[in-house]
Structure formats: structure tokens, C-alpha cells
C-alpha positions in Angstrom: 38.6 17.7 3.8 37.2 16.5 7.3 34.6 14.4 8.1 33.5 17.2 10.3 33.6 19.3 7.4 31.5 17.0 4.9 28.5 16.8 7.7 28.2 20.6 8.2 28.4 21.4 4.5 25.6 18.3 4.1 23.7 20.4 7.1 24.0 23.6 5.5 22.6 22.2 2.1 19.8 20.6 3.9 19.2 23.9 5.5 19.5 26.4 2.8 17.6 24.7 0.3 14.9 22.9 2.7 15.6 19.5 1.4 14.2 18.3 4.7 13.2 14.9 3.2 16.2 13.7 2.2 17.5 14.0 6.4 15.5 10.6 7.1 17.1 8.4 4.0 20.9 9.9 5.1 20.3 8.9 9.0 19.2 5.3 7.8 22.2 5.0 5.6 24.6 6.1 8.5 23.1 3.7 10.6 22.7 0.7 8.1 26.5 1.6 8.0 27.7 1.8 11.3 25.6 -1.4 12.0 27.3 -3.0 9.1 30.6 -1.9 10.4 30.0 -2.9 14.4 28.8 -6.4 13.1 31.4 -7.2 10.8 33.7 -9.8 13.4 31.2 -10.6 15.5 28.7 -14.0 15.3 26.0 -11.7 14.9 27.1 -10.5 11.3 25.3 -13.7 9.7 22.1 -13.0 10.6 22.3 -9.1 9.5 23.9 -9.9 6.2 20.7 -11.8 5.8 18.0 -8.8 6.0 19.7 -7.4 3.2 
């Protein structure tokens, strides 16, 4: 299975069953992630490891 596949089958859920609140909590996990992952060798990763 695809990534691509994953995110449109999460889409369509979200859709069909009008679980529109649960849209906000996945776009802050995907970005707590992909600042997680852009931090991780750089000297700024100290001071994000510390907000959580």
C-alpha cells in the first residue's frame, strides 16, 4: 500500500462519515512529525525536544 493510498482512504473516511473534527488533530500530528523529522540533525533539535 502507498502512502498516496493511505491519505485518500483517510480523506474518504473523513468524508463519508463527517468525522470533520478529527481533520485538525491529524494535520497537527503530521506536522509535529515532519518538524520532528526536519529538526532531527540540526542544533535546533534541543530546543524542540524540550516543548514536548
Amino acid at each position: 500500500m502507498s502512502k498516496l493510498s493511505i491519505m485518500s482512504e483517510l480523506w474518504e473516511f473523513l468524508k463519508v462519515r463527517k468525522k470533520w473534527w478529527l481533520f485538525p488533530i491529524v494535520f497537527f500530528l503530521l506536522l509535529i512529525g515532519a518538524m520532528l523529522f526536519l529538526a532531527e540533525g540540526s542544533a535546533v533539535a534541543p530546543f524542540i525536544y524540550t516543548l514536548f
